[in-house]
C-alpha positions as CSV (number, residue, x, y, z in Angstrom):
1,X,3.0,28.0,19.9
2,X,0.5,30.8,19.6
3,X,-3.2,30.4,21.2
4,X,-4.0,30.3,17.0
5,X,-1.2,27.8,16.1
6,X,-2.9,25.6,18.8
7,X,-6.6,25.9,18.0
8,X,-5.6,24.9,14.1
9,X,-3.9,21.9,15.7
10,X,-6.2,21.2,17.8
11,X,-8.8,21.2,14.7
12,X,-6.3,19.2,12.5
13,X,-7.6,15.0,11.1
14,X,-5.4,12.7,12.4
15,X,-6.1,9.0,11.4
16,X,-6.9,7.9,15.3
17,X,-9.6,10.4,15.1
18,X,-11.1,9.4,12.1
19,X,-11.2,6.1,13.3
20,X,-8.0,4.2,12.4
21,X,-5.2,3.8,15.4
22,X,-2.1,2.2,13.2
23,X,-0.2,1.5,16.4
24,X,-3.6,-0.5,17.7
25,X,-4.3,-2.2,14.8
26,X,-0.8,-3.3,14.8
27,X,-0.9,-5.0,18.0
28,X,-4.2,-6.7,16.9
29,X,-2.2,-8.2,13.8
30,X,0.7,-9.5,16.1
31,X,-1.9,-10.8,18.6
32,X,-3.6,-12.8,15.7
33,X,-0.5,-13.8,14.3
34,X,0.9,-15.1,17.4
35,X,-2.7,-17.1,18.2
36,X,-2.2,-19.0,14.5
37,X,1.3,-20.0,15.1
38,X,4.8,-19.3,13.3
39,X,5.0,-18.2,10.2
40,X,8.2,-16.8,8.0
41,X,8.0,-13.5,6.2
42,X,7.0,-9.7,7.2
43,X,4.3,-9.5,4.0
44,X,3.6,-12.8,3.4
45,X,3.5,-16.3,5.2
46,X,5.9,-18.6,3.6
47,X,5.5,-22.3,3.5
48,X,8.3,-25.1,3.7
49,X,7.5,-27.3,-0.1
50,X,11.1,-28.2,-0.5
51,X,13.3,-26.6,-3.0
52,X,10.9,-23.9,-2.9
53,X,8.9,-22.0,-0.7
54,X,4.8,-21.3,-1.4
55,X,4.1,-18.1,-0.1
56,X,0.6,-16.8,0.7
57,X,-0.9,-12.7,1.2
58,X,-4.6,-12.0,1.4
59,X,-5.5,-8.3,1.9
60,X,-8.5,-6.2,0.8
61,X,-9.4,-2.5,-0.2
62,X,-10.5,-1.4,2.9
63,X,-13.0,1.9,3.2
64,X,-11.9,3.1,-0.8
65,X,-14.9,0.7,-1.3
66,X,-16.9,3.6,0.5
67,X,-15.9,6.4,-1.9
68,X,-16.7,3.6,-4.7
69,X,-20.2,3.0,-2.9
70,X,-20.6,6.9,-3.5
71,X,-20.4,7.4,-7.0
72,X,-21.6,3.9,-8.0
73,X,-18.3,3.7,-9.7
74,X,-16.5,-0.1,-8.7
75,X,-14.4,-0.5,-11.5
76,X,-10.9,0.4,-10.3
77,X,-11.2,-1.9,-6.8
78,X,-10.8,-5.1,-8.3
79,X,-7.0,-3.4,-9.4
80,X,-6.9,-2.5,-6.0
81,X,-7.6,-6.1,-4.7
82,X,-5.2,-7.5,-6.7
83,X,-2.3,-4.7,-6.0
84,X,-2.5,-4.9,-2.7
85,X,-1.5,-8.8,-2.4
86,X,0.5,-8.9,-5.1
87,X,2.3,-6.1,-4.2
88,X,3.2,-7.8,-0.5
89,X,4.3,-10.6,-2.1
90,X,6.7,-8.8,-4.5
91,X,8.4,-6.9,-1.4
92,X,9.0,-10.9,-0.1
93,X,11.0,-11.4,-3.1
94,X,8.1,-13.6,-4.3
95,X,6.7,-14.4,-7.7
96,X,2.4,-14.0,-8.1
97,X,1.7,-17.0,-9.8
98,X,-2.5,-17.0,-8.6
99,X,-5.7,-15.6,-7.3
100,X,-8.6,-16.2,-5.4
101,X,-11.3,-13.4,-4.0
102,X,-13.7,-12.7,-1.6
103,X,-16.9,-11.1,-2.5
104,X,-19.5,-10.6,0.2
105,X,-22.7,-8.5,-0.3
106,X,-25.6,-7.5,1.4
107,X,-27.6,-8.3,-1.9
108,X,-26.7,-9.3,-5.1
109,X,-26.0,-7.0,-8.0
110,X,-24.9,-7.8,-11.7
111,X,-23.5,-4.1,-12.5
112,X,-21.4,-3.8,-9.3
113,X,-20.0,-7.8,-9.6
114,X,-19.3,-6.9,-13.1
115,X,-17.5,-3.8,-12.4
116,X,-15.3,-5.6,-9.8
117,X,-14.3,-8.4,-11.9
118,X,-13.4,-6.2,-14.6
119,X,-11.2,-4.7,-12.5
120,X,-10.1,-8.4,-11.3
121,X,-9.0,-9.4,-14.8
122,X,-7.2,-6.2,-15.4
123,X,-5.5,-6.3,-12.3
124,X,-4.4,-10.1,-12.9
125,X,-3.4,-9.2,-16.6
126,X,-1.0,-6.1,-15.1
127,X,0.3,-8.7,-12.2
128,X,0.7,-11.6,-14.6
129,X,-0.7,-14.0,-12.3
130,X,-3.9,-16.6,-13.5
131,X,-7.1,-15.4,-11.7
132,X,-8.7,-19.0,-10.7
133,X,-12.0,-18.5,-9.4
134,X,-13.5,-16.6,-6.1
135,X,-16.5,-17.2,-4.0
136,X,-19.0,-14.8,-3.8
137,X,-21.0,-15.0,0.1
138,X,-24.6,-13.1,0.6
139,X,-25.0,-12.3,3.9
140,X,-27.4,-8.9,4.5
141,X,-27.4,-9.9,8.4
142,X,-23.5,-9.4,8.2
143,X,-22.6,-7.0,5.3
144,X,-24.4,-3.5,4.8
145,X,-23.2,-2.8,0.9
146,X,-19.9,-4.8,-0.1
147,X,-16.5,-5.7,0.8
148,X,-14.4,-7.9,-1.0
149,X,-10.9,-9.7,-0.3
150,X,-8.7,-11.8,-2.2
151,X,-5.5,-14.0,-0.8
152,X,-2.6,-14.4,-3.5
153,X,-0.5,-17.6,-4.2
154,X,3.7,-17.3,-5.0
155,X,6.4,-19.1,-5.5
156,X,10.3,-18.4,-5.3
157,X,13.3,-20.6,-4.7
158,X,14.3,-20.6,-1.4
159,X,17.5,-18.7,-2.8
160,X,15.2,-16.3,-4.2
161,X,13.5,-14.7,-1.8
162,X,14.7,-11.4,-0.2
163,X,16.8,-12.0,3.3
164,X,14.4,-9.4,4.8
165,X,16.5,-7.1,6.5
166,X,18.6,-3.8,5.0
167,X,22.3,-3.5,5.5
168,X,24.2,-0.2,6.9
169,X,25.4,1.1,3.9
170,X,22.6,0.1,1.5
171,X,21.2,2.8,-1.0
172,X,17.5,2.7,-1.2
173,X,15.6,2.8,-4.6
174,X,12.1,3.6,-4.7
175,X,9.5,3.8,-7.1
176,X,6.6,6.3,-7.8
177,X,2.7,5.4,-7.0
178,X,-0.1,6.2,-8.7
179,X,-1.6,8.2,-5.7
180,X,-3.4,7.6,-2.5
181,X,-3.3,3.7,-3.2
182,X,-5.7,1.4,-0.7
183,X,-4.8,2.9,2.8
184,X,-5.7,6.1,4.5
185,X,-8.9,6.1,3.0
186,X,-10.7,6.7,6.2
187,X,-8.6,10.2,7.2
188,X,-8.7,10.7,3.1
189,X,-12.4,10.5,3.0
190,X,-13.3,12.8,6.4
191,X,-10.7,15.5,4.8
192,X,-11.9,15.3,1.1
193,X,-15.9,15.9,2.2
194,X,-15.6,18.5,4.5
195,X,-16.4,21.1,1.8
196,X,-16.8,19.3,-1.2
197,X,-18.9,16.0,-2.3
198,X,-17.1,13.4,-3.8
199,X,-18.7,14.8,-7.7
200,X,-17.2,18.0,-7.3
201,X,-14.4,18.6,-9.8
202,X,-11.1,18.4,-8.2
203,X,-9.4,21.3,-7.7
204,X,-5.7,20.4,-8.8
205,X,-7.5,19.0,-12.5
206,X,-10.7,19.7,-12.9
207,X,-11.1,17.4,-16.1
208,X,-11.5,15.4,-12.9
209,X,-13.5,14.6,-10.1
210,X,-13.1,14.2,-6.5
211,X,-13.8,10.9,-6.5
212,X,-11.7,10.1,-9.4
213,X,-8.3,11.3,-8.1
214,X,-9.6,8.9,-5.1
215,X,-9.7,5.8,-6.6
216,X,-6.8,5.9,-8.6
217,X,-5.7,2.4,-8.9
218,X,-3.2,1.3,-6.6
219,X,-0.1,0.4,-8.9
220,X,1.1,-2.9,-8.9
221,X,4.9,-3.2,-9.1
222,X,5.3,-6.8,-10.8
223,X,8.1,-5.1,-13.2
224,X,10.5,-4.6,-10.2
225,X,10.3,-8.4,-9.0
226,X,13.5,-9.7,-11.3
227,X,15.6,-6.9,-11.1
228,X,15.4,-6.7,-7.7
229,X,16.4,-10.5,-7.1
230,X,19.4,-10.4,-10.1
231,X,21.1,-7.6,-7.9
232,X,20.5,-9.3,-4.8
233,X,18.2,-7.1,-3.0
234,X,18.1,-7.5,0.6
235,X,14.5,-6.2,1.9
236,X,12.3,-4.0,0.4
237,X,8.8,-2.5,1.8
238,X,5.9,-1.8,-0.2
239,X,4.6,1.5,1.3
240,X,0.9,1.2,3.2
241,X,-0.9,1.4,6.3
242,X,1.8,3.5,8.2
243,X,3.0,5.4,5.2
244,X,6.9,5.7,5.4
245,X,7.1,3.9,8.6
246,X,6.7,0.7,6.5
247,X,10.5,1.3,5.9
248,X,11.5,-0.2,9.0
249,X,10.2,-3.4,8.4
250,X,13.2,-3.9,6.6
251,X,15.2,-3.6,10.3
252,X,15.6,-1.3,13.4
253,X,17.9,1.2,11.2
254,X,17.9,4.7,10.1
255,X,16.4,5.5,6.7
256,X,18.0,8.4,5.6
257,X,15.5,9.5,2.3
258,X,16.7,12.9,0.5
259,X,15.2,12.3,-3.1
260,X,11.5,11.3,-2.5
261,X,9.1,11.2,-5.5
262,X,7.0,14.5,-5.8
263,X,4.0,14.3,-3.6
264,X,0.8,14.1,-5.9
265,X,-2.1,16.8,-6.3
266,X,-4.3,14.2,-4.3
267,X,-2.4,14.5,-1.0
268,X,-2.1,18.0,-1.3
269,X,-5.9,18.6,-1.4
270,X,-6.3,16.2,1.8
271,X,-4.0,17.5,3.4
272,X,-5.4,21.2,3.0
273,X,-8.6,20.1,3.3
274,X,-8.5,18.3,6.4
275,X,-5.6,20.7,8.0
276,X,-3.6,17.2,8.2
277,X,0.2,17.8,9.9
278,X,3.1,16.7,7.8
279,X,4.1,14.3,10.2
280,X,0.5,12.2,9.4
281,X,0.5,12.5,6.3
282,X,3.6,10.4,5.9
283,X,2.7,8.2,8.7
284,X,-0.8,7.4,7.1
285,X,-0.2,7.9,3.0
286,X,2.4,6.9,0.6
287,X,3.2,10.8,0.0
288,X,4.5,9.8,-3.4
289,X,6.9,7.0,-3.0
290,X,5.2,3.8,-3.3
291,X,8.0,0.7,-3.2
292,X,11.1,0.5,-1.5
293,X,13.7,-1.6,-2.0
294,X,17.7,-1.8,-0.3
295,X,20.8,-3.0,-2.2
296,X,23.8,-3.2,-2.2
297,X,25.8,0.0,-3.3
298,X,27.5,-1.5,-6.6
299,X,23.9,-3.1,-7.5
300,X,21.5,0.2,-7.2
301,X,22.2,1.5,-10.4
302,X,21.7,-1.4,-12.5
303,X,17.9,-1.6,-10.8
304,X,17.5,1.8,-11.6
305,X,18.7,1.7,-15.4
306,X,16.4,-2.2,-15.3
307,X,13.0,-0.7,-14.4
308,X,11.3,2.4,-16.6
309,X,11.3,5.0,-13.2
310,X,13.1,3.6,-10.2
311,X,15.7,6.1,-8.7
312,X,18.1,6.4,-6.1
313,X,16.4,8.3,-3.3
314,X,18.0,7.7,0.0
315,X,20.5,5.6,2.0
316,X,20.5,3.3,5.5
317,X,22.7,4.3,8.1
318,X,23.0,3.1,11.8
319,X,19.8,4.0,13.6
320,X,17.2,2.8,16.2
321,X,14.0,2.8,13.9
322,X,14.4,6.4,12.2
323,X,12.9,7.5,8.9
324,X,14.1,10.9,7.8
325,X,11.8,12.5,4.9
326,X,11.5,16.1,4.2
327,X,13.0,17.2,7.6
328,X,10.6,14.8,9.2
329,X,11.5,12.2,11.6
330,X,9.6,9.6,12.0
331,X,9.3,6.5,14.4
């Protein structure tokens, strides 16, 4: 490495430096987990009811509320909300079936609770699950602005729900997102403001701005659920904090991806903008590719030709916790 190639690296955004360690926050999650007891399921706790098993997710939006705060603009996050639970429960071969949130604010505000339960209803429409009420907390010796949660309710037969770990052998179909999603927000922000403001139009489509091509709604992949569980999927990862690393939550193999989805305008300008390596990139964003699932070789096609744009675009092979993507290998 030249003395130039170094100070550019040196100058470089990685997530730990704009405040998010994955691999701490990790540990923090398994320490919590392991304080509240047992539970079943990598995205979702899964409770014993008999023939069937209720399954629980609760997530939020995480700092996209920040880029939201900026341009007074909440009505995507509610989508967000309810993407980002629905969507863990989905990759547990679970069924949404309801919806609570979480709404705590430093003061009240009719616009900005309107906003976000706009974007509730039309996140709960796209999910087809019943959106049953919420709690709203004010609490200006706790919250400065907003944050809001929610915690999604499922059902599957126990026979229903995805064994959890991939096969050798098993192709992997994936699915586009819709951009930068709900994670990453924190490296996506530092890198997006370093020369522009968030009203700027953005470069890659200027009938945009900025902060538009931000908050993108996170896609919610309810239309994948059957297929996936008539072809007897056995794992599949929605792609979040950790970017493609998620893949290996469906075992200690080697994900061998040659046919990602095109990488949107959105992480191209972050990744200029905040001289962001390859290798963080896809170990913080979605790069493209938002749900994974593996199958069986004789049942890939048939999920590709049941949803509108899934695709073949890899393969597992024997491995020690290995995802190859675009001559990156990540663990």
């Amino acid at each position: 490495m030249t003395e130039e190639d170094a100070d550019d690296a040196a100058e470089g955004l990685t997530y730990a430096e704009t405040g998010v360690d994955i691999d701490a926050s990790e540990a923090a999650t398994a320490a919590l987990i392991g304080a509240a007891g047992e539970f079943e399921g990598d995205y979702a706790g899964l409770v014993d009811i008999g023939e069937q098993y209720l399954a629980l997710a609760t997530d939020g939006v995480g700092t996209k509320l920040l880029v939201a705060e900026a341009v007074d603009d909440y009505s995507t996050i509610g989508i967000d909300c309810m993407a980002m639970n629905v969507n863990d429960l989905i990759a547990a071969g679970v069924e949404p079936v309801a919806f609570v949130d979480y709404l705590a604010v430093e003061e009240p505000d009719d616009d900005e609770a309107e906003q976000i339960g706009a974007g509730l209803r039309e996140g709960a429409k796209r999910a087809g699950v019943a959106l049953v009420g919420g709690e709203t907390a004010v609490m200006p010796d706790v919250i400065k602005g907003l944050d809001i949660a929610g915690t999604c309710a499922g059902l599957a037969p126990k026979d229903a729900v995805f064994p959890g770990e991939a096969e050798v052998g098993d192709v992997l179909v994936g699915w586009p997102s819709s951009g930068v999603h709900s994670n990453g927000l924190t490296l996506a922000r530092e890198a997006a403001t370093r020369n522009h403001e968030y009203g700027d139009p953005f470069p890659h489509d200027e009938s945009q701005t900025i902060a538009e091509a931000l908050l993108t709604p996170t896609r919610i992949y309810a239309e994948v659920l059957d297929p996936l569980r008539e072809h007897d999927a056995n794992a599949a990862a929605h792609v979040t904090g950790g970017g493609w690393t998620n893949l290996m939550r469906m075992g200690e193999f080697r994900y061998e991806i040659d046919d990602p989805f095109d990488v949107q305008p959105v992480f191209e300008f972050v990744q200029s903008e905040g001289d962001v390596s390859d290798e963080e990139m896809h170990r913080t964003f979605n790069m493209g590719t938002g749900f994974v699932a593996a199958l069986p070789e004789a049942a890939a096609d048939a999920v590709v030709e049941a949803t509108d744009d899934g695709r073949r675009i890899g393969r597992v092979t024997d491995g020690n916790g290995t995802v190859s993507v675009r001559g990156l290998e990540l663990h």
